[in-house]
C-alpha positions, 0 to 999 in steps of 0.5 A: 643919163646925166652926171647929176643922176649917176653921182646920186645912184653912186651916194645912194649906194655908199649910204645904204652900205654905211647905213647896213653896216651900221645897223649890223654893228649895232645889232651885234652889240646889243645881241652881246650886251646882256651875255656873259664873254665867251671863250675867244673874249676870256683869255686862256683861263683853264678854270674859266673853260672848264666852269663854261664847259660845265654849264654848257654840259648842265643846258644840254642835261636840263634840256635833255630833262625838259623832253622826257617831261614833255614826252611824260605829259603827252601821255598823261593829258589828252585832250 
């Protein structure tokens, strides 16, 4: 192997890991963009943990109420 080749092995290495890196950062970023700061990003606001902690409690019920509704159309529709 000459030098010529082990320098471009070694370039393509560190791009392909800047590039990676890049392409994470980006996808993160654009993952938070559109959602409301969660609780590490609020500072230790008691009324703003506790509207969080509220809205979760309502998924988890609407999500708890989308099941049994589910369930009720199964056995009402058969086809």
């Amino acid at each position: 192997m000459n030098a010529n080749r082990i320098i471009d092995m070694i370039v393509r290495q560190v791009l392909r890991r800047l590039v990676n890196r890049g392409v994470d950062k980006g996808i993160d970023m654009a993952r938070r963009a559109g959602r409301k700061p969660g609780p590490s990003e609020t500072q230790n606001d008691p009324e703003a943990n506790r509207q969080m902690r509220d809205s979760a409690g309502r998924q988890k019920q609407s999500a708890k109420q989308m099941k049994q509704v589910t369930r009720q159309m199964r056995r009402f529709m058969k086809f």
